[in-house]
N, C-alpha and C positions, 0 to 999 in steps of 0.2 A: 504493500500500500504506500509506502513511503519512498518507493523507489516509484509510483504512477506521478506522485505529488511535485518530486525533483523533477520527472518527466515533461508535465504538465506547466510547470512555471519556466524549463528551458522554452517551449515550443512557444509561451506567451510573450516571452524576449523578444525571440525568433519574430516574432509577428511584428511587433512594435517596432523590429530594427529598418522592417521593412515597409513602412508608415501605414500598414494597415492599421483603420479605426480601429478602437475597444466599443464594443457595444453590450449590452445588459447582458446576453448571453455566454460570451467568453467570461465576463467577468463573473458571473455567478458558476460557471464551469469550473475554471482555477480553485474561486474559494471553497466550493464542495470539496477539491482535493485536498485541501489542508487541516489535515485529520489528525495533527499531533504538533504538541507544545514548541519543538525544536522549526517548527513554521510560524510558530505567531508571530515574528516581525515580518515575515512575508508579508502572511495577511496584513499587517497592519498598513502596510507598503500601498499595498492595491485597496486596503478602506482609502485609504488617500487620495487616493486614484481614483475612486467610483464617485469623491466630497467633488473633488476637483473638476471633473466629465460631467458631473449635475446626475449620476445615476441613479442617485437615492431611490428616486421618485418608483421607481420599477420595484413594483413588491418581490420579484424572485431578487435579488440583488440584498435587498434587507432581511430575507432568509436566509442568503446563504451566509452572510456576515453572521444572524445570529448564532448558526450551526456551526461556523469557523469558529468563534471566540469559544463557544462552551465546548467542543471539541478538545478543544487549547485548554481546554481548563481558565479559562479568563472567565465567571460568570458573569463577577460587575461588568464588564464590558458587551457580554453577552446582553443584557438588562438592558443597559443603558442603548443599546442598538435598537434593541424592541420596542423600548416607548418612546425612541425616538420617530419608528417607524409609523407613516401614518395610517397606512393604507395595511392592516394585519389581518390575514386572511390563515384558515386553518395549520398550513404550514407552517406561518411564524409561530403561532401558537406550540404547535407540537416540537419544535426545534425547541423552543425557552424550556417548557414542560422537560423534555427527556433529555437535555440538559443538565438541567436540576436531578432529574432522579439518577444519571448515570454519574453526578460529581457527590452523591451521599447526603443530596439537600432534599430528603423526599417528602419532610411537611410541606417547603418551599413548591416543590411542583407539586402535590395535593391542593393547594391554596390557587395556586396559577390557574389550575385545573376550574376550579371551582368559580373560576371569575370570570374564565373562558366561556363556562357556562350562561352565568348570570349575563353576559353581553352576548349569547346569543347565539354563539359561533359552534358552529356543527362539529364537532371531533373528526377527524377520520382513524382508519384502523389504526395508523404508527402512535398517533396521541394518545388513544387507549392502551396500548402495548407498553408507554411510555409509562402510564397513569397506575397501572397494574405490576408494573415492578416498584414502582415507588411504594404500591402496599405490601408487596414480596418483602422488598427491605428493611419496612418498618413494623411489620408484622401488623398491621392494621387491617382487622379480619371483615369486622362490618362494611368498614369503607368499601375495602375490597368486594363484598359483596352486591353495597349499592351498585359500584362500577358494572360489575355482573350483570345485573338487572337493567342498568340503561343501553348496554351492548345490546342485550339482547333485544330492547326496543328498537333498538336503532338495525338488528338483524346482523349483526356481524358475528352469529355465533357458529360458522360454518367456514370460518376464517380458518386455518392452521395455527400460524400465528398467535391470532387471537386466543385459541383456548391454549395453546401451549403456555403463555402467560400467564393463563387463568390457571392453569395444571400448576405451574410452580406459584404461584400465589397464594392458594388454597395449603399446596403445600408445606408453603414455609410458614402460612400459618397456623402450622398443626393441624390441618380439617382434611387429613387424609382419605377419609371418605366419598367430599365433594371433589379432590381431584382425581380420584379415581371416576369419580363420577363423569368428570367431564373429558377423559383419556379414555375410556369406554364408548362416549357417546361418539368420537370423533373415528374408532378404529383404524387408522390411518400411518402407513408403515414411514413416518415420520423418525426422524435418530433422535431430532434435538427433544419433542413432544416422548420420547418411551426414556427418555436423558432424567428428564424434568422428573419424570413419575417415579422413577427409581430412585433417582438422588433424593426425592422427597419423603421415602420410606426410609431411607439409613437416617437421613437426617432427624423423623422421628421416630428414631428406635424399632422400626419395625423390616428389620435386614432378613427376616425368612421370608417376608412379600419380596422385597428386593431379590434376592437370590432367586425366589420362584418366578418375578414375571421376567428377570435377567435371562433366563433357562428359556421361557417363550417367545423372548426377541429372539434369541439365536435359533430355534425352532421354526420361525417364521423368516429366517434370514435378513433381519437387517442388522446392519454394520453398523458396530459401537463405535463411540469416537473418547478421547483421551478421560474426558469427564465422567462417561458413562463408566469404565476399567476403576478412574480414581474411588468412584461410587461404592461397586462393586467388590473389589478390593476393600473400601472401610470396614465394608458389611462383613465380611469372611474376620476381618480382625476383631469387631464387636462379637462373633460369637466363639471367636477363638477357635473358627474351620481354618486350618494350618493348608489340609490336604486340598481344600477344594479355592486357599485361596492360592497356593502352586499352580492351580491348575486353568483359573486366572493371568497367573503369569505366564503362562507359556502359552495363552490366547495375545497377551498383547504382543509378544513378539510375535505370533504368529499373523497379527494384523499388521506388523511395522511400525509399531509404538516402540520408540527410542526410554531412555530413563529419563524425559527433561522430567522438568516439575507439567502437571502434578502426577505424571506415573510411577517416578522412581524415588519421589516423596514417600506414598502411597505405597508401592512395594516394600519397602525398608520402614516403614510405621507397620506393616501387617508382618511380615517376619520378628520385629523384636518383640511388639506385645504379643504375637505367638509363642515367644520364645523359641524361636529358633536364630539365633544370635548370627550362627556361623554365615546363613543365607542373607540374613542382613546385612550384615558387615559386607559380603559380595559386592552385595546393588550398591549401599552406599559408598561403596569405593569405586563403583565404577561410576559414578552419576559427575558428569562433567561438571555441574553445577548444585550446589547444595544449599538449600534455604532452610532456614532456621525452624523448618516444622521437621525437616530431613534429620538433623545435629539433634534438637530435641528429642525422636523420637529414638535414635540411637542411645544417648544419652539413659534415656528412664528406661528401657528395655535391658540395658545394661546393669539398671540401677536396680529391677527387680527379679534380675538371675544371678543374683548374687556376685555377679562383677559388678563391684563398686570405684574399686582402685581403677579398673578403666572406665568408668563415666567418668571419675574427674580427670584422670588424664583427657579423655574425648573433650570435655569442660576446656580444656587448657590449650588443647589444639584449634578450637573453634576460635579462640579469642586470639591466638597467633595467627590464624589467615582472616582475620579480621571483622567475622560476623558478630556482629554484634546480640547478643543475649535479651532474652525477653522473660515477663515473668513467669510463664512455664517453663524455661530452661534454669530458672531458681528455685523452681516445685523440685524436682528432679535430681539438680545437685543435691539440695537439704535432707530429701529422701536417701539419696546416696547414704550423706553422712550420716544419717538415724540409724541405716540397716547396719556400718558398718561401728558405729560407736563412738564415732568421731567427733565428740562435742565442741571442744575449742576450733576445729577448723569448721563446724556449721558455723558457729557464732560470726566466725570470719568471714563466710560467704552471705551472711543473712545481714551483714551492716554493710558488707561492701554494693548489695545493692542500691541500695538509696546513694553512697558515698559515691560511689566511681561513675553508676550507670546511670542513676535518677530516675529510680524504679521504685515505687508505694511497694511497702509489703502490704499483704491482703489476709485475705483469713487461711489462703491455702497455705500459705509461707508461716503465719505461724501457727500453724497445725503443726507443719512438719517439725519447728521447733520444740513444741509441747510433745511435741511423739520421742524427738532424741532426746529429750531429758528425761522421760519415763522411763524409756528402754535402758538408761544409763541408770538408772533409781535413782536420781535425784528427782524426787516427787514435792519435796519442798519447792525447790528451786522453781518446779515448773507452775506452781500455785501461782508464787510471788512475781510469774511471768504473766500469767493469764492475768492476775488482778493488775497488772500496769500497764498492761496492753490498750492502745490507741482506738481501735478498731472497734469497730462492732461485731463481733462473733457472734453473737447469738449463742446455743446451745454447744456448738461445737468443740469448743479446746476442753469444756468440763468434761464433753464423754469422752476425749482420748484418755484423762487423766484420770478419771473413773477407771478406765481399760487397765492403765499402768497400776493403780493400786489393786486392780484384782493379781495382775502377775505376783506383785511384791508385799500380798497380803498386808497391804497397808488400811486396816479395817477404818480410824477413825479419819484419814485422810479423804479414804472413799466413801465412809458418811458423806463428810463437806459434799464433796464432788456430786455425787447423788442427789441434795438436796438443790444444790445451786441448782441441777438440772429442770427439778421436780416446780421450782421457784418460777422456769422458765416457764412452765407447762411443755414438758418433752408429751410427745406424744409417740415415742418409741420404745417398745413393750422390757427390750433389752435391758435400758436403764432403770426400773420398775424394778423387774426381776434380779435384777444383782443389787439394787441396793437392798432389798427385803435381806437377800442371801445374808448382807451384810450382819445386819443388823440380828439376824437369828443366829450367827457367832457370835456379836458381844452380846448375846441375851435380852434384847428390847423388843420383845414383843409387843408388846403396846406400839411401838412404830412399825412393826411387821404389819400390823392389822391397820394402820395409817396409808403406810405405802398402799397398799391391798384396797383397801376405798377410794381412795384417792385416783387409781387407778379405772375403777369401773367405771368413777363417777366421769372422769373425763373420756369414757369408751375409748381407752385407749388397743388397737388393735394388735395382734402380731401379724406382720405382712406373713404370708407362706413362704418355703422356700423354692428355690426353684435353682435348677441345674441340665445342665445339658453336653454331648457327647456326638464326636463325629465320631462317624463310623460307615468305612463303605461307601465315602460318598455323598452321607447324607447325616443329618443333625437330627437326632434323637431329647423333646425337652421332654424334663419331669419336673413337675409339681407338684408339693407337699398333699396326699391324700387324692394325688387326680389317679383314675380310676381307666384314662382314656386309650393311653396307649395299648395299639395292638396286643403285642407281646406282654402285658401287665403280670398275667399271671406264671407263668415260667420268669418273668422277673424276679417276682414274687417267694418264690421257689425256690430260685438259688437263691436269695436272699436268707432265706431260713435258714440252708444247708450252710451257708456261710458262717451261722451265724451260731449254730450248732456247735461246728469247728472250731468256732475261733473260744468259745466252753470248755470244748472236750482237752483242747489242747492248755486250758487252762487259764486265760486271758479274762481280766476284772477290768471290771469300768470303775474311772474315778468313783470316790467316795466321799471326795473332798467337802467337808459341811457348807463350808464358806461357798465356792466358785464351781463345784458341782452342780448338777442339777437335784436338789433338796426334793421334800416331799413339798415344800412350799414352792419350788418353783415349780413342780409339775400342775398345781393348781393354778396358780396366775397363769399358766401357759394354756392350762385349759379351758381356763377362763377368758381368754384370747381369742381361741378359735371361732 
């Protein structure tokens, strides 16, 4: 594109050298090609030229100016083009609008939008396209919807375009339903439209849709593009499919997908939270280009297979070729240092953010803090950290430090801890049930039967658990008491035989009063259910 743009402004030379007139046409010709920042004196070159010619007056001319500047990333000049303009007909409109919503201004084009209306001016399809990613980006579900409903008056629901918008719109605002809804009605072997639908299932959590309608595009033969792999690839690493996300990668080279970003990003995120380190390490080394989701994701894969001492060496290589660190590659380190013991050197990485890089700690950074000081047993220390902490935490640094005194049977520490929680109104069953434990070690029954009220009265729930297992290709979930799966019963069955075994052979479960599962906790637990 940028090599038509150099093209396109030699050939306008060329013209002028040869005293052919500029008329409205050339000139709005040129400025549609200047589609990027490293043009904006160009353009400004030839606004000059259009002041000077008397061109204003030609509404294509004041369109493509608008489109040049916000292209350029120049909105205020963008703006100031527009209302300068007299004569604005739906294209100026739609240039300001998707302007706005492609530079991260999308109340700004919401509003535009909205005024567009009230003076009158008819949308056409790019202005709605424009209008509906602005809802995409700002997750604004209703708007998003009105927009839906005026489309559809106006009849542009037969668009491609148009609903593919609508498909990632719905999507990204969590109403996975309606975009399926509307990628259903469309059936249409579109890449960018099956792109939209998929990506909008990983994105909310729902990667076995993804996986299974990913299976029916390639069923159907259409041809994924880099986005759709990046997609794909998430999904296999959220459900921890190791096998079937190899199998993934040996699709995108089989399409001629290179490692740029976002595939070799995306490969090397899905091998390390797989933990398969070695295949990671691979891709990331061979990825000509490495961006800080790449470093990070190496980094914390590193960090939870128990190679610590190489995440921060990988830490220390990154900041020698010059990338610069963000606050998830400070989650990451810290973690490092929690798993491996390393207190004085977190402390060091935890002050040197705000110091060197000018990065806010947040609650994930000190989490991680409160987690290496537990694991170290310094459970003082970690008290006297949460209570001077900046932040708004909420619930959280209490239940890590709840966690650490159950390790270190720190009974009246884990009181505190417990209460503070209970203070907050936790409404997770977890914290309920080990503080009661607590408390039925140091003999306060009367706050056993507190905790215990306390708990009904605010219906606090236990979520179910749930787990799941590739095998053969395919992902097998199980949930606490589901009943559903196939195979349930020969499950079932060895599960007994197992369990038999693991008797006969002589094996005792915890007894522990305190962090056992007590007769008291089997009742709050079943009182939960």
């Amino acid at each position: 594109m940028q090599r038509s743009a150099v093209e396109a402004f030699e050939l306008f030379e060329l013209m002028r050298q040869e005293d052919e007139k500029e008329n409205e046409f050339v000139l709005s010709s040129v400025l549609s090609a200047l589609d990027d920042p490293k043009f904006l004196n160009t353009g400004r070159q030839i606004h000059s030229l259009t002041v000077k010619k008397g061109l204003l007056v030609f509404v294509s001319v004041g369109n493509a100016l608008v489109t040049m500047y916000a292209k350029c990333g120049r909105l205020d000049d963008a703006l100031k083009t527009f209302e300068l303009s007299g004569d604005k007909n739906s294209i100026t409109w739609s240039a300001m609008i998707t302007g706005y919503a492609q530079s991260g201004d999308s109340l700004k084009a919401l509003k535009l939008f909205s005024s567009m209306h009230f003076a009158g001016i008819m949308p056409s399809e790019f202005t709605l396209v424009g209008v509906l990613n602005a809802c995409s980006d700002i997750a604004v579900l209703e708007e998003g919807k009105q927009v839906h409903g005026y489309l559809l008056k106006l009849g542009y629901e037969s668009q491609v375009y148009i609903m593919t918008a609508l498909v990632d719109m719905y999507a990204k605002c969590g109403s996975t339903l309606d975009a399926r809804k509307g990628f259903d009605y469309l059936q249409e072997p579109d890449m960018v439209l099956w792109t939209s639908m998929i990506g909008g299932y990983v994105q909310n959590g729902e990667n076995e849709n993804a996986m299974n309608l990913y299976g029916r595009m390639r069923i159907e033969g259409i041809m994924p593009n880099e986005l759709t792999m990046a997609s794909i690839l998430k999904a296999c690493l959220c459900l921890a499919a190791l096998e079937q996300g190899k199998q993934i990668h040996a699709c995108t080279i089989k399409h001629g997908f290179g490692l740029e970003v976002p595939i070799g990003s995306a490969l090397s995120t899905m091998y390390a939270k797989c933990g398969d380190m070695e295949d990671g390490s691979l891709v990331f080394r061979r990825m000509q280009w490495r961006d800080i989701v790449s470093w990070n994701a190496m980094i914390s894969g590193l960090a939870q297979n128990g190679n610590g001492n190489e995440a921060l060496e990988l830490f220390e290589e990154m900041l020698l070729e010059g990338t610069e660190p963000d606050y998830i590659t400070f989650v990451n380190i810290l973690s490092a240092c929690s798993h491996m013991g390393l207190v004085d050197r977190g402390w060091a990485y935890f002050n040197m953010m705000s110091d060197k890089f000018g990065i806010d700690q947040r609650v994930e950074h000190y989490a991680c803090m409160v987690d290496m000081l537990g694991r170290a047993g310094k459970l003082d220390e970690a008290k006297e950290f949460i209570e001077s902490a900046t932040i708004d935490h909420g619930m959280c640094l209490w239940r890590i430090l709840l966690s650490a005194c159950r390790n270190f049977r720190n009974y009246e520490l884990g009181a505190y801890a417990g209460e503070k929680l209970m203070e907050l109104g936790s409404q997770e069953s977890s914290a309920y049930v080990l503080l009661s434990s607590i408390y039925v070690a140091l003999g306060r029954l009367e706050d056993v039967e507190r905790v215990r009220r306390m708990m009904r009265l605010r219906g606090v729930n236990k979520e179910p658990g749930c787990s799941w297992i590739e095998l053969k290709g395919g992902v097998h979930v199980f949930v606490v008491g589901d009943q559903l799966h196939p195979e349930i019963k020969v499950i079932r069955e060895e599960l007994r035989m197992l369990s038999k075994q693991m008797k006969d052979e002589g094996y005792q479960p915890s007894s522990d009063s305190v962090f056992g599962t007590s007769y008291i906790d089997q009742e709050l637990i079943a009182a939960c259910m």
